[in-house]
N, CA, C and O atoms as a GROMACS GRO file, in nm:
protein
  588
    1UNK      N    1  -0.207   1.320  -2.051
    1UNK     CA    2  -0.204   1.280  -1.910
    1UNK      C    3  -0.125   1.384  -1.832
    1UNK      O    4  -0.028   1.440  -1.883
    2UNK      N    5  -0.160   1.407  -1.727
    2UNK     CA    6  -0.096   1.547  -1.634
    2UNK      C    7   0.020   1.450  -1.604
    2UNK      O    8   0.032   1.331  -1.633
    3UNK      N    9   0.119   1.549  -1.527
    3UNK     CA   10   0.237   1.517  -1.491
    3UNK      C   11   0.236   1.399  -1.380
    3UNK      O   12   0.281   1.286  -1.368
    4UNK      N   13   0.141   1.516  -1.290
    4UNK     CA   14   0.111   1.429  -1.149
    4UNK      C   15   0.050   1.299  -1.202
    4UNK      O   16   0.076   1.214  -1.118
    5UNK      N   17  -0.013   1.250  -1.294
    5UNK     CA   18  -0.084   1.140  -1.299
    5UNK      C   19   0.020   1.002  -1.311
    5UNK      O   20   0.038   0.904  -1.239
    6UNK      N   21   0.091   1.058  -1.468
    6UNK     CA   22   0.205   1.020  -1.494
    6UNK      C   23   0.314   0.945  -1.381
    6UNK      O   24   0.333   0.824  -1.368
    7UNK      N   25   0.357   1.020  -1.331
    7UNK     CA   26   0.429   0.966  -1.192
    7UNK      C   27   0.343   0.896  -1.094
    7UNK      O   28   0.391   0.803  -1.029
    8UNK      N   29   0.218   0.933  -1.077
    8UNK     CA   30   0.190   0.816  -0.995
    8UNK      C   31   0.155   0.690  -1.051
    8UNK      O   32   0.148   0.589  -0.981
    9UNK      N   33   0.127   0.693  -1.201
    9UNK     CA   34   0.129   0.572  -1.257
    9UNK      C   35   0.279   0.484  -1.237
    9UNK      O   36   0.282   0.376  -1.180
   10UNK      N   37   0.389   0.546  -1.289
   10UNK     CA   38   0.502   0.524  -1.270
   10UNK      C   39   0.546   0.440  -1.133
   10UNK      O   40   0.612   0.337  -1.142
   11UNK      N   41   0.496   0.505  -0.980
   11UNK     CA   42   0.573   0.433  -0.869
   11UNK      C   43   0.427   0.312  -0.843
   11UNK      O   44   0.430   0.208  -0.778
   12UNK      N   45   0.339   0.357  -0.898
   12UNK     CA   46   0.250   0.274  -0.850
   12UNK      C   47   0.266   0.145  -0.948
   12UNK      O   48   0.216   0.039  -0.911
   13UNK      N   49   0.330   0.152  -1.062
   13UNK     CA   50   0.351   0.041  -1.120
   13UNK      C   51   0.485  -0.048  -1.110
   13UNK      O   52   0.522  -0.153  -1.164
   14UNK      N   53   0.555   0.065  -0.992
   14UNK     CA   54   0.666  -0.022  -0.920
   14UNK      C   55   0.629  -0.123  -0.795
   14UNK      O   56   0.672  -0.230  -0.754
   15UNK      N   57   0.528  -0.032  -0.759
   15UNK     CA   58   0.474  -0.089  -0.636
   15UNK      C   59   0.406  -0.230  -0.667
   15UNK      O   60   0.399  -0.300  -0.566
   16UNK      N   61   0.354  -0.289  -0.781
   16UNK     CA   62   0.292  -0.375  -0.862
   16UNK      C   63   0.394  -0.454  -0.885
   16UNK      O   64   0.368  -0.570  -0.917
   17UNK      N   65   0.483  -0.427  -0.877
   17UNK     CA   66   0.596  -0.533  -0.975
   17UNK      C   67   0.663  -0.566  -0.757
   17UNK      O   68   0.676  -0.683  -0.722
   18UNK      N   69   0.693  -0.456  -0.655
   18UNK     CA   70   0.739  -0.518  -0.558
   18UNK      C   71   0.618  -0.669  -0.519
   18UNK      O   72   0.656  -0.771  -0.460
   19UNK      N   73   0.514  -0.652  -0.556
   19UNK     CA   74   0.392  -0.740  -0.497
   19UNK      C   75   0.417  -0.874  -0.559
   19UNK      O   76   0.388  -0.980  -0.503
   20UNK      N   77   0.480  -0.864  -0.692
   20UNK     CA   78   0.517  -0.998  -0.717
   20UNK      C   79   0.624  -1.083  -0.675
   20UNK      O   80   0.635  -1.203  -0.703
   21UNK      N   81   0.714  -1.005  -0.596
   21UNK     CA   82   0.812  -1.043  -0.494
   21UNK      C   83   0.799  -1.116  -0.419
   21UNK      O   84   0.899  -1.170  -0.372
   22UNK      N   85   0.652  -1.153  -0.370
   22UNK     CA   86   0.636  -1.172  -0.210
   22UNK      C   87   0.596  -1.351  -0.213
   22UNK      O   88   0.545  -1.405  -0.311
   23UNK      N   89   0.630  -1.418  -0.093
   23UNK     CA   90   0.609  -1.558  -0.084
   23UNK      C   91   0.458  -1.572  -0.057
   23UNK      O   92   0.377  -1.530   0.025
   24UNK      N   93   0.460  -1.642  -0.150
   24UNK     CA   94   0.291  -1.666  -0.202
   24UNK      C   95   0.192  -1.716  -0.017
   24UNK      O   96   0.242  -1.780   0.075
   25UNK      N   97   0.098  -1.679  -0.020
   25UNK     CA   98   0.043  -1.747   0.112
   25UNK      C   99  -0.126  -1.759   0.071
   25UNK      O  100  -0.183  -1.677  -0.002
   26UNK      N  101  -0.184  -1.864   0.129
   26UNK     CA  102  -0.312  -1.870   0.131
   26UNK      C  103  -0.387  -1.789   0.210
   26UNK      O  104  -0.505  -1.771   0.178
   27UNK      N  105  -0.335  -1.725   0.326
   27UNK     CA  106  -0.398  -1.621   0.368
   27UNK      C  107  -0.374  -1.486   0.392
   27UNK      O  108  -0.418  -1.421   0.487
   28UNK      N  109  -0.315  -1.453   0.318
   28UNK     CA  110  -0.273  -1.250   0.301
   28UNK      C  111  -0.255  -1.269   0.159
   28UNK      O  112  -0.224  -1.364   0.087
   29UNK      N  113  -0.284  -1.143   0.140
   29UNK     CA  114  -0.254  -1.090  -0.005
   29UNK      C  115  -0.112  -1.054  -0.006
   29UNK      O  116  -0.047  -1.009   0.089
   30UNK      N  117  -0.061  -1.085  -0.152
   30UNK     CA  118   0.074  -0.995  -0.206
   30UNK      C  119   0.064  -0.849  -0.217
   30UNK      O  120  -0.025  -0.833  -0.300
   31UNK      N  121   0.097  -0.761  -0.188
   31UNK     CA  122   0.115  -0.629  -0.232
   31UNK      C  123   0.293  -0.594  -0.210
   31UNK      O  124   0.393  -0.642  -0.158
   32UNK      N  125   0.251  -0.487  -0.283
   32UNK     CA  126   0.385  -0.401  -0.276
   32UNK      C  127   0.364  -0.245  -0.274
   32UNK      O  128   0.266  -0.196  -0.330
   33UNK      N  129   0.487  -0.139  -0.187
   33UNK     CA  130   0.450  -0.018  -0.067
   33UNK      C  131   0.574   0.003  -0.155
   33UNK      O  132   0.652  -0.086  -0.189
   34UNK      N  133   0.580   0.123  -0.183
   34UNK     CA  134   0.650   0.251  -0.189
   34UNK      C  135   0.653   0.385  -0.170
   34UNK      O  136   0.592   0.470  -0.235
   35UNK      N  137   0.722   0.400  -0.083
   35UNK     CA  138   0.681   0.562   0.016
   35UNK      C  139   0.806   0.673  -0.051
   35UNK      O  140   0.927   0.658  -0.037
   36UNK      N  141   0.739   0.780  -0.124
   36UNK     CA  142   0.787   0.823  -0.204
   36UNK      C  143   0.768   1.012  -0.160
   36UNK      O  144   0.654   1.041  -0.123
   37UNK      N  145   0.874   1.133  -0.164
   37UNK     CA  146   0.848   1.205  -0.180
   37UNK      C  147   0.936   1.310  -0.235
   37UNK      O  148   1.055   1.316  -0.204
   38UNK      N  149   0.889   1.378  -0.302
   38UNK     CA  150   0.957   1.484  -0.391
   38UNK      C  151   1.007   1.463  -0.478
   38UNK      O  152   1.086   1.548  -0.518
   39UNK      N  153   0.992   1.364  -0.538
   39UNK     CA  154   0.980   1.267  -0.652
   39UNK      C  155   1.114   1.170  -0.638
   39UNK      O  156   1.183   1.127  -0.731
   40UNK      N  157   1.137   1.143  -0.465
   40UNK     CA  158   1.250   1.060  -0.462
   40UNK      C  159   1.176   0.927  -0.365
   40UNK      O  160   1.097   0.932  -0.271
   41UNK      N  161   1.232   0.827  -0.425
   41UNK     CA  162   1.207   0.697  -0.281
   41UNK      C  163   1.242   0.703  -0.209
   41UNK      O  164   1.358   0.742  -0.219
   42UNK      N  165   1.203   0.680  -0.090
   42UNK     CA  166   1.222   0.702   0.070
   42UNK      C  167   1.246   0.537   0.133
   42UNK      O  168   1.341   0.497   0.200
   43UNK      N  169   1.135   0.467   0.088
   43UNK     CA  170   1.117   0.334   0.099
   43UNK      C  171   1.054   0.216   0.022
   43UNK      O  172   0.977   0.264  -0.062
   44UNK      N  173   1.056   0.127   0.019
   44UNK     CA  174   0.991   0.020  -0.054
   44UNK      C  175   0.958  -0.146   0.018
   44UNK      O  176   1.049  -0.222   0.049
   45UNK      N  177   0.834  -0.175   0.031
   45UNK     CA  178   0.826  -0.302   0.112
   45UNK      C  179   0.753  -0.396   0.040
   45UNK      O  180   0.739  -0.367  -0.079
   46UNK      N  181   0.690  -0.524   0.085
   46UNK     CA  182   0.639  -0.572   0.019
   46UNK      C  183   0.623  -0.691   0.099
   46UNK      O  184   0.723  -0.747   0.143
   47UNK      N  185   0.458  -0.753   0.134
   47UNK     CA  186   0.465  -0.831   0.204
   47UNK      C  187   0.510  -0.951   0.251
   47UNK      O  188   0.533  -1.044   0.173
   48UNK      N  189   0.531  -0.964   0.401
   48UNK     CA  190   0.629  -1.091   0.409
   48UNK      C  191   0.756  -1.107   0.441
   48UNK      O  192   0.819  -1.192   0.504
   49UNK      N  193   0.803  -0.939   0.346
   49UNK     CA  194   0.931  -0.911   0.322
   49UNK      C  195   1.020  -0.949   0.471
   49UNK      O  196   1.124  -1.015   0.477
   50UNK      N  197   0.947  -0.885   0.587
   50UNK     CA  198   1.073  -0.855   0.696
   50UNK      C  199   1.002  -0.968   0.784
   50UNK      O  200   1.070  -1.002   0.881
   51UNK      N  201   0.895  -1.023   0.772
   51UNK     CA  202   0.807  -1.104   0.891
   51UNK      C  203   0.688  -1.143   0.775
   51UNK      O  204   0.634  -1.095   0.676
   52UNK      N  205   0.686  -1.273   0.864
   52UNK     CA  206   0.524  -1.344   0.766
   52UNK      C  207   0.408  -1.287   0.788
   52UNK      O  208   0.311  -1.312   0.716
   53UNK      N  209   0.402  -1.207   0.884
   53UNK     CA  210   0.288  -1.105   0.927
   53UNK      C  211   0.310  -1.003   0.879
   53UNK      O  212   0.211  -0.931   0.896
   54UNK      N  213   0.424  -0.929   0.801
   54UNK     CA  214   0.409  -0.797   0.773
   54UNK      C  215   0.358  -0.796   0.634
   54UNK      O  216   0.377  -0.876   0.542
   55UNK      N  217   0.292  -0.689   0.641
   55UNK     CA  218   0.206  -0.570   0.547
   55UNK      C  219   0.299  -0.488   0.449
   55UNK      O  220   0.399  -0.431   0.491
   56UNK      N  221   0.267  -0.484   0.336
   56UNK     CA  222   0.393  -0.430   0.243
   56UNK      C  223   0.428  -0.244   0.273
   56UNK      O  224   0.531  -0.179   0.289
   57UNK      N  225   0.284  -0.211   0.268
   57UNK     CA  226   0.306  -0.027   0.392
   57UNK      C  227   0.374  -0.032   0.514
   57UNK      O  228   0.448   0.052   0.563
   58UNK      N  229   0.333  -0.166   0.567
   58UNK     CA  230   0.417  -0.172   0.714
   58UNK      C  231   0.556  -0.182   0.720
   58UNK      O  232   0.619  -0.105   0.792
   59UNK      N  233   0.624  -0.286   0.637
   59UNK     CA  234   0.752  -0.303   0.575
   59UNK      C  235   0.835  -0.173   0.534
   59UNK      O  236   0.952  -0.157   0.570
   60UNK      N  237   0.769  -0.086   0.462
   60UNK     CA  238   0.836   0.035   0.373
   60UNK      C  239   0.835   0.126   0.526
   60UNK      O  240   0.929   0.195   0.565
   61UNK      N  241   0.754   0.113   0.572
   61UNK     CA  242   0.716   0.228   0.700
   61UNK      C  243   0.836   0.163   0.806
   61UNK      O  244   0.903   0.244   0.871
   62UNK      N  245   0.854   0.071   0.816
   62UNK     CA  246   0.976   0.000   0.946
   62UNK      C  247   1.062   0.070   0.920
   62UNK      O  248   1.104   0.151   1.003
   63UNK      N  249   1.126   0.055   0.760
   63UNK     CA  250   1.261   0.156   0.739
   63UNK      C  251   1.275   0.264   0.794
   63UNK      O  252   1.383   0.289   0.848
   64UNK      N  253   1.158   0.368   0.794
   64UNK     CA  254   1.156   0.495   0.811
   64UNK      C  255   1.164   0.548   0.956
   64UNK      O  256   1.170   0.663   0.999
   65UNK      N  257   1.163   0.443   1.012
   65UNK     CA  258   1.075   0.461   1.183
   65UNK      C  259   1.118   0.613   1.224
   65UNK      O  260   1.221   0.664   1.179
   66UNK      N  261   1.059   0.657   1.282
   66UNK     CA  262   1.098   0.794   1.340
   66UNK      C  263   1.144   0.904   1.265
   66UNK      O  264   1.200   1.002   1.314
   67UNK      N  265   1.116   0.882   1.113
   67UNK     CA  266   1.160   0.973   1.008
   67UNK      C  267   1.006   1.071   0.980
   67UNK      O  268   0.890   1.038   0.955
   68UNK      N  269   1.065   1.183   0.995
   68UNK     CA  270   0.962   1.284   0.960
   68UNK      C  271   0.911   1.256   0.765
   68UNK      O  272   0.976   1.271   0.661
   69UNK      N  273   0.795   1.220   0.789
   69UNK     CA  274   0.738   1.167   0.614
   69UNK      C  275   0.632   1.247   0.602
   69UNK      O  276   0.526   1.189   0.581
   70UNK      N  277   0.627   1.396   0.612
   70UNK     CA  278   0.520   1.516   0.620
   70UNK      C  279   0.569   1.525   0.434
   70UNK      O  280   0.680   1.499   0.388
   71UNK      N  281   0.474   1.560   0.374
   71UNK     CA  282   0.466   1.576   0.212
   71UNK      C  283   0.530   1.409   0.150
   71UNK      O  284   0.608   1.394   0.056
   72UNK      N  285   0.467   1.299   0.239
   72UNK     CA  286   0.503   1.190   0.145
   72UNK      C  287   0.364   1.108   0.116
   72UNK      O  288   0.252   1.128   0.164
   73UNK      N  289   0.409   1.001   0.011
   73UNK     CA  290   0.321   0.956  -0.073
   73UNK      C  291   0.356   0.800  -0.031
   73UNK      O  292   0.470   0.753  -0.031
   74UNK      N  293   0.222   0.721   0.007
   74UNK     CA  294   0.271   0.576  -0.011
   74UNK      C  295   0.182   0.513  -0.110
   74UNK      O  296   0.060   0.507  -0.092
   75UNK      N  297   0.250   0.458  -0.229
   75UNK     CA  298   0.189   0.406  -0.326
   75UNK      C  299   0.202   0.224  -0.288
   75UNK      O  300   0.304   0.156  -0.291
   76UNK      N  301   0.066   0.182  -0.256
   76UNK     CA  302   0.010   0.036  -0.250
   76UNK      C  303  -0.064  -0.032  -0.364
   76UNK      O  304  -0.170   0.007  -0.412
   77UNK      N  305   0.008  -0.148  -0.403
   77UNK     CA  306  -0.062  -0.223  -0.485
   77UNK      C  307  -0.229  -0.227  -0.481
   77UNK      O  308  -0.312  -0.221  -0.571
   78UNK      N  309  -0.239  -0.238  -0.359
   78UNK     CA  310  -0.375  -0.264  -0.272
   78UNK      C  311  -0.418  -0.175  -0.177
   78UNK      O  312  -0.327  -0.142  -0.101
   79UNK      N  313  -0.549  -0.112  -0.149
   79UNK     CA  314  -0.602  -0.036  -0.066
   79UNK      C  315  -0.582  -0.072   0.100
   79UNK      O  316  -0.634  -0.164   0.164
   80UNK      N  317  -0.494   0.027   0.143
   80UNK     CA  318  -0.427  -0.012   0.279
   80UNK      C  319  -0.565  -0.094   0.372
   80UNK      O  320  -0.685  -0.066   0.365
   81UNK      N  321  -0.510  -0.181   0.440
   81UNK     CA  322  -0.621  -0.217   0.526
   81UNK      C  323  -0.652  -0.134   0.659
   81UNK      O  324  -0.571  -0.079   0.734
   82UNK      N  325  -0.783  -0.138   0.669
   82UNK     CA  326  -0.864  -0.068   0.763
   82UNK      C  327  -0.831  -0.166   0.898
   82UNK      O  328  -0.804  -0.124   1.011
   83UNK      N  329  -0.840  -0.296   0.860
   83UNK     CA  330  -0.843  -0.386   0.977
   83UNK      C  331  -0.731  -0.480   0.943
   83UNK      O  332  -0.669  -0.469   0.837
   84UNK      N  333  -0.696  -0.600   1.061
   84UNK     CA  334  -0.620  -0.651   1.003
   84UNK      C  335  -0.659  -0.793   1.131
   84UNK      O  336  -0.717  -0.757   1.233
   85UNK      N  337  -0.630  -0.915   1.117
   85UNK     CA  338  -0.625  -1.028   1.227
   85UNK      C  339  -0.445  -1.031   1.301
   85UNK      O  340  -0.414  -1.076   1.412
   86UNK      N  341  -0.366  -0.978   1.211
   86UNK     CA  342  -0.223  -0.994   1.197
   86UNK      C  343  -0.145  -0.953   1.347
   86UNK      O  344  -0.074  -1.004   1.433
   87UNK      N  345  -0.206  -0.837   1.316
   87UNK     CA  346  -0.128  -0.738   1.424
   87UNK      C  347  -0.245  -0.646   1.499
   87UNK      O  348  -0.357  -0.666   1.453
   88UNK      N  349  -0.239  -0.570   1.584
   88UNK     CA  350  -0.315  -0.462   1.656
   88UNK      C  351  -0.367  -0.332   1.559
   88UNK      O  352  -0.473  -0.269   1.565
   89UNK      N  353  -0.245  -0.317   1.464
   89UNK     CA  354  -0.240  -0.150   1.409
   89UNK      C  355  -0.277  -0.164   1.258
   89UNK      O  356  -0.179  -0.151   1.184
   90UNK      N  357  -0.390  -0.185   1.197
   90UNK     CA  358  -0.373  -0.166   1.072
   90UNK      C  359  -0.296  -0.083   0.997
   90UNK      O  360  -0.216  -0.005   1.050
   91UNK      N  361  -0.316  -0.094   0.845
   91UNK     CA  362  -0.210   0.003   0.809
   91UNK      C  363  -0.300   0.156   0.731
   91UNK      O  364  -0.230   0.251   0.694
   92UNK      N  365  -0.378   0.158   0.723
   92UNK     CA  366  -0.417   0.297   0.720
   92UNK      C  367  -0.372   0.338   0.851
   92UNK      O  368  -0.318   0.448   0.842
   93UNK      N  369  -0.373   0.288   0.982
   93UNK     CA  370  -0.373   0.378   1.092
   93UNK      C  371  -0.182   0.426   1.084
   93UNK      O  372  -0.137   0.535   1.118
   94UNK      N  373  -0.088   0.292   1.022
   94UNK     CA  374  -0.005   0.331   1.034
   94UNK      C  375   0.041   0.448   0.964
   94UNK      O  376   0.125   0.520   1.017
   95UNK      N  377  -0.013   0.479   0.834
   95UNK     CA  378  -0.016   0.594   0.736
   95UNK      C  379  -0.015   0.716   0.797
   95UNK      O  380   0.071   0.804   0.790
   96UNK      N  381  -0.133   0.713   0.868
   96UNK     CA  382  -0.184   0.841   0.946
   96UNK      C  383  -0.112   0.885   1.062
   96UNK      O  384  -0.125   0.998   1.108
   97UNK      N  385  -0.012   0.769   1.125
   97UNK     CA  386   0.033   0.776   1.237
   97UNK      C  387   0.178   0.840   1.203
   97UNK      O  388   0.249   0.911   1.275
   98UNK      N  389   0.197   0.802   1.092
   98UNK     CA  390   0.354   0.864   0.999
   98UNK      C  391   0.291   0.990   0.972
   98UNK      O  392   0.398   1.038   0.934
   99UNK      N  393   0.224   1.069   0.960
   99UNK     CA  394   0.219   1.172   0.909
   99UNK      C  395   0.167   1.188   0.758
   99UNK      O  396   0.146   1.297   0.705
  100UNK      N  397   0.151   1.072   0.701
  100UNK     CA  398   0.173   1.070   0.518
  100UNK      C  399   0.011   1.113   0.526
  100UNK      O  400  -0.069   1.067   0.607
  101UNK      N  401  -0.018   1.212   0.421
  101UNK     CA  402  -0.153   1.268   0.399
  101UNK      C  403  -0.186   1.209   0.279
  101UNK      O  404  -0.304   1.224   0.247
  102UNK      N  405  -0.105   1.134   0.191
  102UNK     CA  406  -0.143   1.114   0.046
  102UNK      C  407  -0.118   0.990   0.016
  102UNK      O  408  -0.010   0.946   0.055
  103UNK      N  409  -0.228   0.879  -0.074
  103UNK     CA  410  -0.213   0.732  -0.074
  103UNK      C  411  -0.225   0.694  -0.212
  103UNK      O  412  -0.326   0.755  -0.248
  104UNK      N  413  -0.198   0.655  -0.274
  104UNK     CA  414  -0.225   0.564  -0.405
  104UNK      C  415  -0.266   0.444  -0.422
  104UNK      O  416  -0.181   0.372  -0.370
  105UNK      N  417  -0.321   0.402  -0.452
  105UNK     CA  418  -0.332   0.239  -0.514
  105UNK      C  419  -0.374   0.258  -0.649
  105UNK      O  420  -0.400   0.356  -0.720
  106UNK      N  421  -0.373   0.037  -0.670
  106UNK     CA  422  -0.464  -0.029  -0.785
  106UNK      C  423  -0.588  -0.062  -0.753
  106UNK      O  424  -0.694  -0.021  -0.801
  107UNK      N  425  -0.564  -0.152  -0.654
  107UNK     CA  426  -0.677  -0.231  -0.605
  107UNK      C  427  -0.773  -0.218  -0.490
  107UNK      O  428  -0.716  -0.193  -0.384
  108UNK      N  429  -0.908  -0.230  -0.482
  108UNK     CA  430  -0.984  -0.218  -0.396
  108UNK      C  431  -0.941  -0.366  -0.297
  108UNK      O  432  -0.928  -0.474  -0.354
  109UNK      N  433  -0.921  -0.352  -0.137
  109UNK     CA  434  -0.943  -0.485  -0.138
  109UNK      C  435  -1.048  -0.561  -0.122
  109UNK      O  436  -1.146  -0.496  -0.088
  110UNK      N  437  -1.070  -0.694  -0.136
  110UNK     CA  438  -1.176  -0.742  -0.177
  110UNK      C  439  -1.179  -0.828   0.002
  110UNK      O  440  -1.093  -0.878   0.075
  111UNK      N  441  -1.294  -0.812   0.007
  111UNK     CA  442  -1.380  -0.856   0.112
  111UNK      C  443  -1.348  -1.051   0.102
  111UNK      O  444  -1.420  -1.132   0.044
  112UNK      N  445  -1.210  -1.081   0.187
  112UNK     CA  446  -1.170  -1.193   0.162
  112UNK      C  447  -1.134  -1.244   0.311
  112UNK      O  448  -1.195  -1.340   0.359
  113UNK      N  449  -1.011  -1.163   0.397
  113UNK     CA  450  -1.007  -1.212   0.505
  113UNK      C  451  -1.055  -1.113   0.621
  113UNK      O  452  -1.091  -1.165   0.726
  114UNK      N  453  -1.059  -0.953   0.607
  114UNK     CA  454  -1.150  -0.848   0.663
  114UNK      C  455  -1.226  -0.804   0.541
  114UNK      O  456  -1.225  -0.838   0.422
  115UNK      N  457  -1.322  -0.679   0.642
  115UNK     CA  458  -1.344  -0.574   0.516
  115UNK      C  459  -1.273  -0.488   0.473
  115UNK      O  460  -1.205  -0.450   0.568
  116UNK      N  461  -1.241  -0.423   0.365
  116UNK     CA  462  -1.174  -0.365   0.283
  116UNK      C  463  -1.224  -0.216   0.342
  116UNK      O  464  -1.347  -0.211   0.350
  117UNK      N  465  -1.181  -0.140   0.368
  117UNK     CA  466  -1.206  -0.033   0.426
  117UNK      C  467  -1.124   0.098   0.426
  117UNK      O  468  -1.144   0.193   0.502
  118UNK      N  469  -1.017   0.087   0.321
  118UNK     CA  470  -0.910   0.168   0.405
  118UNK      C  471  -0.946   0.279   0.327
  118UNK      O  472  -0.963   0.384   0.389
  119UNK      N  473  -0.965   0.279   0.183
  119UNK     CA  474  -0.994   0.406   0.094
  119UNK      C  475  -1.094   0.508   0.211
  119UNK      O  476  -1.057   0.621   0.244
  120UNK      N  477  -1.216   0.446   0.261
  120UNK     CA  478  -1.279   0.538   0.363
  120UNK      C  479  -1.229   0.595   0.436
  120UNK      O  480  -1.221   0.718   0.438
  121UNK      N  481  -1.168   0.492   0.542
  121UNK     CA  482  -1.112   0.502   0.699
  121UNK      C  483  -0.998   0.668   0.659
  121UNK      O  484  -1.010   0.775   0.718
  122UNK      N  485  -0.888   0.637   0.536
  122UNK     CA  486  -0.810   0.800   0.541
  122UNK      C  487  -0.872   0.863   0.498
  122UNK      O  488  -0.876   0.971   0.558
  123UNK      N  489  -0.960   0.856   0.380
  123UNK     CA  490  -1.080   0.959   0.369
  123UNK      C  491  -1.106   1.037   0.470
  123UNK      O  492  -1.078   1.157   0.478
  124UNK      N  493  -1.160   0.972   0.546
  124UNK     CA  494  -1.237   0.993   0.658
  124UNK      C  495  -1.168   1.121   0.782
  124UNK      O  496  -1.227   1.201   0.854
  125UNK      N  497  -0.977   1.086   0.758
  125UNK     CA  498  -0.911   1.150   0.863
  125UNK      C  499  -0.820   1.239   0.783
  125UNK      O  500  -0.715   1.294   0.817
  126UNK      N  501  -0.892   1.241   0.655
  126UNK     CA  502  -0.802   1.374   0.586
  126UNK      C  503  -0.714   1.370   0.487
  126UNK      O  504  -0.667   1.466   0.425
  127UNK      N  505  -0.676   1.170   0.463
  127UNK     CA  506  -0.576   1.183   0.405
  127UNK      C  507  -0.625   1.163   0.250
  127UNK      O  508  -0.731   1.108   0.222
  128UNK      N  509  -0.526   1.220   0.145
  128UNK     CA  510  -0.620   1.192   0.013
  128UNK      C  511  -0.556   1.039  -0.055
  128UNK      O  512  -0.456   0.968  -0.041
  129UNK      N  513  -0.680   1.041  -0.135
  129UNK     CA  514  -0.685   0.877  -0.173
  129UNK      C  515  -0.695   0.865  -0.267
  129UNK      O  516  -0.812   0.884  -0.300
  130UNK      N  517  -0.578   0.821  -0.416
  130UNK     CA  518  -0.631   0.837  -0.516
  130UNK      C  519  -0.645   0.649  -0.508
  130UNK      O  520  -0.589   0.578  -0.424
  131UNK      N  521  -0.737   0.601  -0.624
  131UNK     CA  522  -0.738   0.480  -0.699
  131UNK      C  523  -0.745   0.500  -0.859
  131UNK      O  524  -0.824   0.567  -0.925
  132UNK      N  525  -0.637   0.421  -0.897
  132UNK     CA  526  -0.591   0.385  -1.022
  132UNK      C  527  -0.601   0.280  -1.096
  132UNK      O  528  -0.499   0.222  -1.132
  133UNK      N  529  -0.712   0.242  -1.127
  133UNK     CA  530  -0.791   0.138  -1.182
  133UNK      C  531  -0.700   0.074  -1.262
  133UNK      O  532  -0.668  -0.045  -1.269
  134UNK      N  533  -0.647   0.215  -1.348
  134UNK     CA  534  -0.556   0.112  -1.488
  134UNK      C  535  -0.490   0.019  -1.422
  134UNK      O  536  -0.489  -0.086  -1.485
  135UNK      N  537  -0.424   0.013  -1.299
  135UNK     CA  538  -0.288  -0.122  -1.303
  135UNK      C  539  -0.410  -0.197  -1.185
  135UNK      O  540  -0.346  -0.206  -1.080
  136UNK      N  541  -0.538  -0.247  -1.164
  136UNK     CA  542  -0.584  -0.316  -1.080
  136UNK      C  543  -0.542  -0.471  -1.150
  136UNK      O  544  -0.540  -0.572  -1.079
  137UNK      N  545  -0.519  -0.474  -1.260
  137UNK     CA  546  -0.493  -0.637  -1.300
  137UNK      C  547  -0.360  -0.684  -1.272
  137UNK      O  548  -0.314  -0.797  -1.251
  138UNK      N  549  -0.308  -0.567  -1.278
  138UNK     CA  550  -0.106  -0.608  -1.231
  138UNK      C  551  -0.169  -0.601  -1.110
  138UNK      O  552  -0.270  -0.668  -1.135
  139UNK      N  553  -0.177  -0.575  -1.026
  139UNK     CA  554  -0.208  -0.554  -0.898
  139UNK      C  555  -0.231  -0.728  -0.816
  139UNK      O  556  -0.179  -0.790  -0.723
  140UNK      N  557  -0.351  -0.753  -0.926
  140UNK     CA  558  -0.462  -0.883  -0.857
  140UNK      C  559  -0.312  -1.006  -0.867
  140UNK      O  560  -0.269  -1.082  -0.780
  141UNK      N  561  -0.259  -0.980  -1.020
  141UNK     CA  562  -0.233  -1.116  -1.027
  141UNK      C  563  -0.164  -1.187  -0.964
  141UNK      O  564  -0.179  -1.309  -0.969
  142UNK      N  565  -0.035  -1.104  -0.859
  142UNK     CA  566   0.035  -1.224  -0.765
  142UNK      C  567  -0.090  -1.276  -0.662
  142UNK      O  568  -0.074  -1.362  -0.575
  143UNK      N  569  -0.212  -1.207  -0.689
  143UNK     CA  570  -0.348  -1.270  -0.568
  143UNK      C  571  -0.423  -1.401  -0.662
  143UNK      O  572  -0.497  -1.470  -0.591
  144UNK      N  573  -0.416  -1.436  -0.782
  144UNK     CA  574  -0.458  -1.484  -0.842
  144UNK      C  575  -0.532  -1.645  -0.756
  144UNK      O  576  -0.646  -1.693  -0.757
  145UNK      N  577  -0.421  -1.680  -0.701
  145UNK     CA  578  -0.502  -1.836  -0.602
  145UNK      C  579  -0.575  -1.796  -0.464
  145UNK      O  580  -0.614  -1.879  -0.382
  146UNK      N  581  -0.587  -1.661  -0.450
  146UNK     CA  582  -0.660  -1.661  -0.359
  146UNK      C  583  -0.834  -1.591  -0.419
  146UNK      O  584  -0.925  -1.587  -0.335
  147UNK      N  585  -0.852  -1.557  -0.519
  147UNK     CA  586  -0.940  -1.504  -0.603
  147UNK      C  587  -1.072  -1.645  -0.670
  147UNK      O  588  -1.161  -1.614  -0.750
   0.00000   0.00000   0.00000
């Protein structure tokens, strides 16, 4: 396994374990956000965490506000959302709006309360997107009653 892979298995399987943190709800998913660069943490969120409406990228991203995050990484349990009912700003847009060019996840999201869109949507504006299948089951299971 390459180095780079290695480590992103590593925060992305932190990011998996913040998702089980979160107060269970029938309508949002659990995830967990860690915004990571140069192989140091910057931030860590996880939904719910700061507001019943927040987004676990959104959470890790509050900390940072106004912090230059050019060469950072946000590793999500779950594929940032494209859309959201919650708030105005999804969180791919917030990604892109920080500057972060590079995303991780487990999980695709699943076409439950929007469409799942976000792997495209930064695609789309440049930013790279890996998915990491191996941890999609750590990922699902704090989603397990909504599945």
């Amino acid at each position: 396994m390459a180095d780079r892979e290695a480590l992103d298995l590593g925060w992305l399987d932190l990011a998996c374990d913040l998702a089980a943190l979160c107060p269970p709800s029938r309508t949002a998913f659990s995830v967990g956000a860690v915004i990571v660069r140069d192989g140091a943490e910057l931030a860590r969120g996880f939904s719910r965490e700061l507001d019943e409406k927040n987004h676990a990228e959104e959470a890790a991203l509050a900390k940072l506000a106004g912090a230059d995050l050019a060469g950072a990484t946000v590793y999500s349990s779950l594929e940032p959302c494209a859309q959201r009912a919650s708030r105005p700003k999804p969180c791919a847009r917030l990604i892109m709006e920080a500057g972060i060019r590079r995303v991780v996840f487990a999980w695709r999201e699943p076409v439950l309360f929007v469409p799942g869109e976000g792997f495209e949507v930064l695609s789309e504006h440049g930013v790279e997107v890996v998915e990491l299948p191996v941890l999609r089951e750590k990922a699902k299971k704090p989603n397990l009653h909504l599945l």
